[in-house]
C-alpha positions in Angstrom: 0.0 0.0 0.0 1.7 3.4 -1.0 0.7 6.9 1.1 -0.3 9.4 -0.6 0.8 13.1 0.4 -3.0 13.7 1.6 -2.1 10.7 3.9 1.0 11.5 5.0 -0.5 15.1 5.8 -3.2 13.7 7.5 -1.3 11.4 9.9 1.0 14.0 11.0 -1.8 16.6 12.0 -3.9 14.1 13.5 -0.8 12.4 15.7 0.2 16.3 16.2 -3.7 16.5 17.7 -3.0 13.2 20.0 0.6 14.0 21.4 -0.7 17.5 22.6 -3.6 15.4 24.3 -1.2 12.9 25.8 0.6 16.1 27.9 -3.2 17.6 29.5 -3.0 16.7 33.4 -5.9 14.0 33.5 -5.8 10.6 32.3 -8.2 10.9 28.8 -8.6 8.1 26.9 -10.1 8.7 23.6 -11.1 6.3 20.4 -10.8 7.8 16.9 -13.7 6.5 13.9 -13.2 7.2 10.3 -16.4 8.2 9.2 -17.5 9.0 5.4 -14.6 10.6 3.7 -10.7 10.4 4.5 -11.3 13.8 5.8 -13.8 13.4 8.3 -12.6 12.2 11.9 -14.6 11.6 15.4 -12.9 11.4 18.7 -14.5 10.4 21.6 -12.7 11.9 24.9 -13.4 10.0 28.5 -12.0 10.0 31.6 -11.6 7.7 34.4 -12.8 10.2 37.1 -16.4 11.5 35.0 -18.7 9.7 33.6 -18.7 12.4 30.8 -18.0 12.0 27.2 -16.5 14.5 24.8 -16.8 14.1 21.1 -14.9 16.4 19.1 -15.1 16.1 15.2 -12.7 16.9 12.6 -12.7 17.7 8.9 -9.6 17.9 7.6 -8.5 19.6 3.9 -5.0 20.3 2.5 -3.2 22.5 0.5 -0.2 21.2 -2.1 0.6 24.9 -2.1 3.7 25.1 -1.0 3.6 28.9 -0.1 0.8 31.3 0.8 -2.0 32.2 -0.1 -3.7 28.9 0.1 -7.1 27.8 -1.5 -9.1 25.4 -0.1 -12.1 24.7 -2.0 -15.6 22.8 -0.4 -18.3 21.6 -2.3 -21.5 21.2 -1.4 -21.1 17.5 0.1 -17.9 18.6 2.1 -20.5 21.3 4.2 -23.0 18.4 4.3 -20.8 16.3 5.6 -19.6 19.0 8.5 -22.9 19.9 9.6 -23.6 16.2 10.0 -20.6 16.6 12.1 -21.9 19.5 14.1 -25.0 17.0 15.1 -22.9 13.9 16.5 -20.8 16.1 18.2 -19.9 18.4 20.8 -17.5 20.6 18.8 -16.2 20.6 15.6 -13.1 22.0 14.0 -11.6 22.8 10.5 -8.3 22.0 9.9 -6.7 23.7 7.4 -3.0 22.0 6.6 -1.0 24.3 4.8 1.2 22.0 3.1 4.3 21.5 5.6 3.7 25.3 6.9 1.2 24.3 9.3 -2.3 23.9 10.5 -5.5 26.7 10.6 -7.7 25.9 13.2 -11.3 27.5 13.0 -14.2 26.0 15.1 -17.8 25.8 13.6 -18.5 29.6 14.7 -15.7 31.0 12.7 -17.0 28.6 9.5 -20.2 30.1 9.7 -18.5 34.0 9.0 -16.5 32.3 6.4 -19.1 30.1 4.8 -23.0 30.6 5.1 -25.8 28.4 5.4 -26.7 28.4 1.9 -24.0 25.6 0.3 -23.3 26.5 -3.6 -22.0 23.7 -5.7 -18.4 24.8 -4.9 -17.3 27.9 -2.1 -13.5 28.6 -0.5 -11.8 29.8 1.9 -8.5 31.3 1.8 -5.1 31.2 4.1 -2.4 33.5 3.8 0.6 34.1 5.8 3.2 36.6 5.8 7.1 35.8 7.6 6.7 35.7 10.9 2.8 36.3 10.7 -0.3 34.5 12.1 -3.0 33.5 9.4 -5.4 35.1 7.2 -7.9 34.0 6.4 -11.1 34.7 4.3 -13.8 32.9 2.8 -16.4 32.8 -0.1 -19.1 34.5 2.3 -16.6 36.8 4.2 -14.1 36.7 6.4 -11.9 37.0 10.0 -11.3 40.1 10.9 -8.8 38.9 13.4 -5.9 36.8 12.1 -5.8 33.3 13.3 -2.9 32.7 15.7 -0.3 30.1 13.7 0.9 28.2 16.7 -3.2 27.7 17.8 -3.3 24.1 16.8 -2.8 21.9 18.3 -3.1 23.4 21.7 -6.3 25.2 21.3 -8.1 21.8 20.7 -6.1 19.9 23.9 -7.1 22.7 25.8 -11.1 22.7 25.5 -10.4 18.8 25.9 -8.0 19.7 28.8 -10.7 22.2 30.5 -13.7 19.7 30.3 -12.2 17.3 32.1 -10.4 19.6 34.8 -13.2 21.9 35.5 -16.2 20.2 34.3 -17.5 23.4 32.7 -20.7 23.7 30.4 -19.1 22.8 26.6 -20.3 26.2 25.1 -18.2 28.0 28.2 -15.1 26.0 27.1 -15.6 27.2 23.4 -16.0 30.9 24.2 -12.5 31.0 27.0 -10.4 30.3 23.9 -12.5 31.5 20.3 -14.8 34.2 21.2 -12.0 36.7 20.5 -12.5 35.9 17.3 -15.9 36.2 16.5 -15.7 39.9 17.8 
């Protein structure tokens, strides 16, 4: 079996995701599925001491760009397929692998500014970076007007995980401690 690039891309973020897990202060335990498309992902977070569950799901795309500005196009079935997302689970993230440049996190919230509700046959969102710059990023529908911080992932995702488990916080408070700044 030969790896593709998409593969290759998508094994590093993902074990990038896990290792960042594997340094929170509580003993998580989580179980990945594959569901639909190589770019769709479902983690299910537990814990030994709550009898919570956290599922987190993730829809991955890639750039072969190797410099900014990167184009990520969705079509319609790629939105279907994350709002499906957004009903089996607690949170759901976009990431946005720039090549070997990095990874633009942006939470359902920020996807909605980026990308409406109506899906057209084929919409994008754009990633741009300057030396020594965090992202920009804009979309078919409109865009941030804060730029997204470059070294966000994979921390910002450990640390919702992170927080749920420590403080046993309503989900939606977790969300707005580290992306409401954004949405301002």
């Amino acid at each position: 079996m030969s790896l593709s690039n998409e593969d290759l891309l998508h094994g590093a973020t993902i074990t990038s995701l896990l290792q960042e897990i594997d340094k929170i202060e509580h003993d998580v335990f989580y179980q990945i599925k594959f569901d639909g498309t190589k770019a769709v992902y479902k983690i299910t977070f537990s814990s030994q001491t709550s009898n919570n569950l956290l599922n987190i799901g993730l829809f991955l795309k890639h750039s072969r760009k190797r410099i900014s500005p990167w184009r990520f196009t969705f079509r319609k079935n790629h939105q279907e397929e994350i709002e499906k997302l957004v009903i089996e689970n607690d949170y759901v993230f976009v990431l946005l692998i720039t090549d070997q440049e990095g990874v633009a996190v942006i939470d359902y919230d920020l996807l909605k500014l980026l990308l409406d509700d109506h899906f057209d046959e084929s919409e994008f969102i754009s990633v741009s970076r300057k030396l020594r710059e965090n992202y920009r990023v804009n979309g078919t529908d409109g865009k941030l007007n804060k730029a997204l911080p470059k070294n966000n992932f994979p921390k910002a995702i450990a640390d919702i995980v992170n927080d749920y488990f420590k403080e046993n916080k309503s989900k939606r408070k977790i969300f707005l401690k580290y992306f409401k700044h954004l949405l301002e």
